[in-house]
N, C-alpha and C positions, 0 to 999 in steps of 0.2 A: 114222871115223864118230862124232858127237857123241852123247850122251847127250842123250834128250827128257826132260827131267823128268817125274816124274809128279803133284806138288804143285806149287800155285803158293801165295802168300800175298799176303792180301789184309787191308782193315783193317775190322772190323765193330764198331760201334758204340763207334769209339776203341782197338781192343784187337785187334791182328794175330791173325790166324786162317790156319791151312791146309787147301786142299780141295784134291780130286783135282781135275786136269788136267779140263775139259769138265764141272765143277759150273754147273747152272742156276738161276738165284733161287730156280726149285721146290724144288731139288735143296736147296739149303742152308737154305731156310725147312723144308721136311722134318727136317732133319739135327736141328734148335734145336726141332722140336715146335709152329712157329707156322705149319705149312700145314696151310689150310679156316679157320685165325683173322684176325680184322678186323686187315690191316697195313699200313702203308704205307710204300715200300719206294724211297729213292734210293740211286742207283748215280754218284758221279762229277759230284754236282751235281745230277742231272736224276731227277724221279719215274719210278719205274719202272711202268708199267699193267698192271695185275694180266692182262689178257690176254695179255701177252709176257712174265709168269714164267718159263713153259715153253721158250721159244724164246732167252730173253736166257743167254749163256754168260758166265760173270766169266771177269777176265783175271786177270792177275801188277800186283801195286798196286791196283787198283779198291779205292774208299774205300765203305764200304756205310753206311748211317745204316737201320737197321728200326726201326718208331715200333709195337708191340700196341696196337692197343684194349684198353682196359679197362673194364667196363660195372659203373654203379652209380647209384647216387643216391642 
């Protein structure tokens, strides 16, 4: 019987990171202190829509690009 891992890793914003196994965008914008903050979040090329945070799981490789707002003038 094989070992499941329990981390995968994945690359965020240039720079390999490891999460547990079934991490959600929610999951890992939590983890970094930018969930409830203005973000905008591709996964693999493609925007991710802030109403499938919750629902979207990262794999093993997923390349992540997070963009914070930052507010001023």
């Amino acid at each position: 019987m094989a070992n499941t891992p329990s981390t995968l890793t994945l690359r965020l914003n240039g720079a390999p990171e490891q999460v547990p196994v079934g991490t959600t965008v929610a999951a890992l914008l939590e983890r970094h202190g930018w969930l409830g903050k203005r973000v905008a979040v591709e996964r693999n090329g493609a925007i991710v829509p802030k109403s499938a945070y919750e629902a979207t799981i990262l794999c093993d490789g997923d390349v992540l690009e997070i963009v914070v707002a930052v507010g001023g003038g």
